[in-house]
C-alpha positions in Angstrom: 225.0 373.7 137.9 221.5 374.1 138.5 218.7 372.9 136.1 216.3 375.6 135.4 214.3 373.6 132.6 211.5 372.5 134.3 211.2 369.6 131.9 215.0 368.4 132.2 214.7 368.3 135.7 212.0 366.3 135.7 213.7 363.5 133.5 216.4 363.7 136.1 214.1 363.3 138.8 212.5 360.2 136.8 216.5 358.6 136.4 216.4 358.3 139.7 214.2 355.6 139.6 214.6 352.2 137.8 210.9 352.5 136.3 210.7 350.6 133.0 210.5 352.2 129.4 206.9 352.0 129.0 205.9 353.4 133.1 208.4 356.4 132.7 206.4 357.4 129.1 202.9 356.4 130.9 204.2 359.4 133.7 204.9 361.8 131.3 202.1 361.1 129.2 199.9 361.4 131.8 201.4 365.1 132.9 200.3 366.4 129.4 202.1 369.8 128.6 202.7 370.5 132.5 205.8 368.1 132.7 206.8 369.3 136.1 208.0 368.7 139.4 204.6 370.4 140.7 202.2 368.8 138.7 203.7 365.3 139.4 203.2 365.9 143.4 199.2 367.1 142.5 198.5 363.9 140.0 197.6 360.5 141.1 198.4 358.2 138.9 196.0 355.7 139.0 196.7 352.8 137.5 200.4 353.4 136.7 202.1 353.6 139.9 200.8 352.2 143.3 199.7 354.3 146.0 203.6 353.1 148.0 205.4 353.7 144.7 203.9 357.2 144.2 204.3 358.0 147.8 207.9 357.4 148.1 208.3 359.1 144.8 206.5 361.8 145.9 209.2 362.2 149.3 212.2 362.5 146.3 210.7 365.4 144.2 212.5 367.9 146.0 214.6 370.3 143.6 217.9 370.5 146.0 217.9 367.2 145.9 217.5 366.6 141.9 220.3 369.5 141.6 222.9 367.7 144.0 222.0 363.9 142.3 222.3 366.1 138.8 226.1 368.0 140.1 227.2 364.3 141.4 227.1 362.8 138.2 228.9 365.8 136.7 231.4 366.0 139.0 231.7 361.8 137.9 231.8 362.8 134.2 228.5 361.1 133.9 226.4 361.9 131.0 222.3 361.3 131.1 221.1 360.7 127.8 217.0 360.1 127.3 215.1 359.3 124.7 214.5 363.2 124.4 218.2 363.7 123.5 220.0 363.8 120.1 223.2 362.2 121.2 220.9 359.4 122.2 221.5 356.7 120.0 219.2 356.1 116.7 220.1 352.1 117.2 218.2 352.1 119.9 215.5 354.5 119.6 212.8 353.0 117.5 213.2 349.2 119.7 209.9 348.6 121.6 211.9 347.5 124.8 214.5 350.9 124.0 215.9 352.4 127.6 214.5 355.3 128.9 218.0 356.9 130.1 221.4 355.8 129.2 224.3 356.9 131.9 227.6 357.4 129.5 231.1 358.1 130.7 233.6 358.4 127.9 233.3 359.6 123.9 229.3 359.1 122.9 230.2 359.0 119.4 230.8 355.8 119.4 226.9 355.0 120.2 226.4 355.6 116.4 229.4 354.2 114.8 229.6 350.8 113.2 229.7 348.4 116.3 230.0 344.1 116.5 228.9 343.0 120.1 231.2 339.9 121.3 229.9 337.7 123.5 229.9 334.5 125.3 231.4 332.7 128.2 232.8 333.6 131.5 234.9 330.3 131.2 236.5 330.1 128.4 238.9 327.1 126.7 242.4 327.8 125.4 240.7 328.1 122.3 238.1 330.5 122.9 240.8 332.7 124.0 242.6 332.6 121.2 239.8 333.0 118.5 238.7 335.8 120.3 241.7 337.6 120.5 242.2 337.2 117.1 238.9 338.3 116.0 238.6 340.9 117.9 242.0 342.2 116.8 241.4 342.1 113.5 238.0 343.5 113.2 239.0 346.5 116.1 241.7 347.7 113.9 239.6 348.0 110.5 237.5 350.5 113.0 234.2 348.5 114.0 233.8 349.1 117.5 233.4 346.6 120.1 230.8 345.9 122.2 230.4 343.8 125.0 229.2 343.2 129.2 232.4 344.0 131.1 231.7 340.1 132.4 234.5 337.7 133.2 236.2 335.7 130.3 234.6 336.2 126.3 233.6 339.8 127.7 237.1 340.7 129.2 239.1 339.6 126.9 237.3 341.2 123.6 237.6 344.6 125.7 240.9 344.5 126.7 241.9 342.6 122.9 240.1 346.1 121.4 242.5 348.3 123.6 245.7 346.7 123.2 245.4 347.5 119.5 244.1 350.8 119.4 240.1 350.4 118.7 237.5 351.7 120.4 235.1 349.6 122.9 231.6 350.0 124.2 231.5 348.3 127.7 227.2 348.2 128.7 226.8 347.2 132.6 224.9 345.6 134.5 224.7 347.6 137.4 225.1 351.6 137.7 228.2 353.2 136.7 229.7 353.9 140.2 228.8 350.2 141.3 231.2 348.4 138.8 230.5 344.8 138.4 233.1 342.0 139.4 235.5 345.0 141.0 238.1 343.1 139.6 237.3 344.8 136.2 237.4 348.3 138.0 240.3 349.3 136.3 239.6 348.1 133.0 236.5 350.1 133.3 238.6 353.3 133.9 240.4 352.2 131.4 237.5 352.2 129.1 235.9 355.5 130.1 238.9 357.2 129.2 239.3 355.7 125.2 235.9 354.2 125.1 232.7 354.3 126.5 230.8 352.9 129.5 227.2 352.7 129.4 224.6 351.6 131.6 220.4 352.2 131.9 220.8 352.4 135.8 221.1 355.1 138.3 224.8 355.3 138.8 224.6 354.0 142.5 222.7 351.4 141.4 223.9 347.5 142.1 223.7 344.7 139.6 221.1 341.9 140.1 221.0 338.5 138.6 218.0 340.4 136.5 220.3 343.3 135.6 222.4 341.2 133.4 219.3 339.7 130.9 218.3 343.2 130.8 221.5 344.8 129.9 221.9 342.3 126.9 219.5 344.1 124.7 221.3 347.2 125.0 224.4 345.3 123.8 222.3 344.1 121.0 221.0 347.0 119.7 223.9 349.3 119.9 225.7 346.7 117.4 225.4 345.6 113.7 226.4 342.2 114.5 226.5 340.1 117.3 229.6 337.5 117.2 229.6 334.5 119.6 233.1 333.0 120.1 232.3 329.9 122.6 229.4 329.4 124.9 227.1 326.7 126.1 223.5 326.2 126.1 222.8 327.1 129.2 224.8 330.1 129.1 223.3 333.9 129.2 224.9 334.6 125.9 221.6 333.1 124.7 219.5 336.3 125.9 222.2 338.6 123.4 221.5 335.9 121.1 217.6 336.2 121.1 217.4 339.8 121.3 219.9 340.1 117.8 217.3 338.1 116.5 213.9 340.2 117.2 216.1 343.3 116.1 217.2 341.8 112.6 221.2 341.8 113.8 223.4 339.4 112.0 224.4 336.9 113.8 228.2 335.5 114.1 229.4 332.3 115.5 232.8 330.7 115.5 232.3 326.2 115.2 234.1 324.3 118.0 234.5 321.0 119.4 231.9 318.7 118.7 232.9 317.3 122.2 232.9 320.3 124.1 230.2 322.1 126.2 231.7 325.2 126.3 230.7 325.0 122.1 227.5 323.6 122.2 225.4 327.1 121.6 228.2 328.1 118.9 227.6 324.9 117.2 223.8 324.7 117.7 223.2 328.2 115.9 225.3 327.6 112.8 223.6 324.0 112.3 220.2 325.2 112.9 221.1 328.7 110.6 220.5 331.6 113.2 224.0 332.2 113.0 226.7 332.6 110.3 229.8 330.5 110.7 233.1 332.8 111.2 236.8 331.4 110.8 238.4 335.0 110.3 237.8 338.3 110.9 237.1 339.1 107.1 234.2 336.9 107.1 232.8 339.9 109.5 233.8 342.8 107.4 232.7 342.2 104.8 229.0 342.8 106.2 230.3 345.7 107.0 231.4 347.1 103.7 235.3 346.5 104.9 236.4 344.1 101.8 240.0 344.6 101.8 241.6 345.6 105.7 244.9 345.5 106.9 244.2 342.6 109.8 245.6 340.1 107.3 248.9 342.6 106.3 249.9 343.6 109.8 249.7 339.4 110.4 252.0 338.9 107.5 254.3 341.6 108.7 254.3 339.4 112.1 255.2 336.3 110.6 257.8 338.0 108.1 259.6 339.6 111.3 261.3 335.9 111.8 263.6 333.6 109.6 261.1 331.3 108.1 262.5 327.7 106.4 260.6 326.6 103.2 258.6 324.2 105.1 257.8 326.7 107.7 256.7 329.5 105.0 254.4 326.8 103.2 252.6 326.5 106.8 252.2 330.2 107.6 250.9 331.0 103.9 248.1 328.4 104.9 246.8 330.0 107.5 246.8 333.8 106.7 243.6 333.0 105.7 241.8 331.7 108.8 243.0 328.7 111.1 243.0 325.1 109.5 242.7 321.8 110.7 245.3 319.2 110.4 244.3 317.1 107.4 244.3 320.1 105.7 247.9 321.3 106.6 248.8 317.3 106.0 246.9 317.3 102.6 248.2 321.5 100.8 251.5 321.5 102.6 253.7 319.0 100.7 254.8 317.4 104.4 254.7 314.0 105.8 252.7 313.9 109.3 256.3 313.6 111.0 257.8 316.8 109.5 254.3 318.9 109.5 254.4 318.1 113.3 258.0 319.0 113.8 257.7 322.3 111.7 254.3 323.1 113.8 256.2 322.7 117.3 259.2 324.9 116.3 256.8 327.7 115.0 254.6 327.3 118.2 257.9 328.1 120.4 258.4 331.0 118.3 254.8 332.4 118.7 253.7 332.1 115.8 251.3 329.9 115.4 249.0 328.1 118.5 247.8 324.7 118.1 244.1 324.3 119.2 241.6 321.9 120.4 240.0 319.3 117.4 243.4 319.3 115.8 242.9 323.4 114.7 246.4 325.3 113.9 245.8 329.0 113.8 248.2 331.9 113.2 248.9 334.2 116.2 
């Protein structure tokens, strides 16, 4: 395919480099109505791009070139929105920091449907597995779309949680979309493109640098409604999502954890200091987003229903379809000394249905 608009091909030619927002808009606003090829190579600049950067730009603006980079990402099923576009998304078109170009591989849809971004760290606990999973789960299948980094641990496991129960899931990299960052996630990225989306801001041969990753955060910010953080330290990058949700006036989710534990630090810090909302259950999501009554808390009953419960074992379950309890609660609603609570707990924990967490927390699986 060739591109015959002179002003398409000139965004092209622009995604080729990794100029910010406000340089690529400077360029064209500097071209006037002649946004060309031709009249780039004539103009100088000055004052936007140095003499080296305007050069070596200058070498690149050859049309065979544009027109092979152009087929190439066809041929990958690679999509280049711009700001120009009207698939590109109205999330992120009025932010002052907004990409320039957005490479998409899979259903661009979902960049306008209701979205939660889950974040938070590449290590996480037992337990930050397990609330995730069930988050996730519950607020995939009422139809929110999920949103997160493609990074080890929190990011991982909310994409792959989103998948396994038929939602849809928004991965935004860090690096171009031919240069998948770890490789380990390579397949879960395929996986993604084909009943998701994969977005990134970079060229698609583009590799991820330590910057990349602050950077990308703000796209998973704005393309979301919410931005839920499941279990992260202080120090941890999940802080960047955090503080762009802020500056874009995103709700702001966080599940409590350990007093005594690092990896629940930031978690804990937000709710106390009340940039965050504090989340036990997926309902206390939805219902932000107009989803009062779903079917997360049904299809868990169903679960639970599918084995032989005793009476003791039923008054357990019933108090946790709600959201996962400590202890002394259990101790206190369920009618059942310490000795039997504990014995009923380890027989439903063999069976699967029910995980017993750090800080004495009983959840339903």
């Amino acid at each position: 395919m060739k591109l015959e608009d002179d002003f398409k091909s000139f965004l092209v030619f622009l995604s080729l480099f990794d100029n910010t927002y406000s340089k690529n808009q400077q360029i064209i606003d500097s071209l006037g109505e002649d946004v060309s090829l031709k009249h780039f190579c004539k103009s100088k600049f000055d004052g936007i791009l140095t003499k080296e950067n305007l050069d070596k730009m200058k070498e690149r603006a050859d049309i065979n070139r544009i027109n092979n980079y152009y087929n190439n990402m066809l041929d990958s099923d690679i999509v280049l929105l711009t700001k120009f576009d009207k698939d590109y998304p109205e999330k992120l078109r009025d932010l002052p920091d907004a990409p320039f170009f957005l490479f998409c591989r899979g259903d661009l849809s979902l960049l306008n449907e209701k979205a939660l971004a889950v974040v938070g760290t590449r290590k996480p606990t037992n337990y930050g597995r397990v609330v995730t999973n069930r988050i996730v789960g519950d607020v995939a299948r009422e139809g929110v779309v999920i949103v997160s980094g493609l990074a080890y641990g929190v990011d991982s496991i909310a994409h792959r949680k989103c998948l396994e129960v038929g939602g849809k899931t928004i991965a935004v990299l860090g690096s171009g979309l031919n240069e998948i960052y770890p490789a380990e996630h390579i397949s879960l990225a395929e996986e993604i493109a084909k009943k998701g989306l994969l977005v990134s801001e970079y060229s698609p041969n583009k590799k991820a640098t330590k910057y990349s990753f602050p950077q990308r955060n703000r796209i998973i910010a704005g393309l979301s409604d919410g931005v839920l953080i499941t279990e992260a330290s202080i120090k941890s990058g999940t802080i960047h999502t955090k503080d762009y949700a802020l500056d874009y006036g995103k709700n702001i989710y966080s599940v409590p954890g350990n007093i005594d534990s690092p990896l629940s630090e930031l978690t804990n810090d937000i709710i106390k200091s009340s940039q965050a909302q504090l989340v036990t259950k997926a309902s206390d999501i939805l219902v932000d987003y107009n989803i009062v009554k779903g079917e997360s808390g049904i299809k868990k009953a169903e679960k639970s229903s599918n084995y032989q419960l005793s009476i003791e074992e039923s008054a357990i379950v019933n108090l946790l379809k709600d959201g996962m309890k400590e202890m002394d609660f259990l101790a206190k609603n369920s009618g059942l000394s310490i000795s039997d609570l504990n014995s009923n707990l380890t027989m439903l924990e063999i069976r699967g249905i029910i995980s017993r967490l750090p800080g004495s927390i009983v959840s339903l699986n």
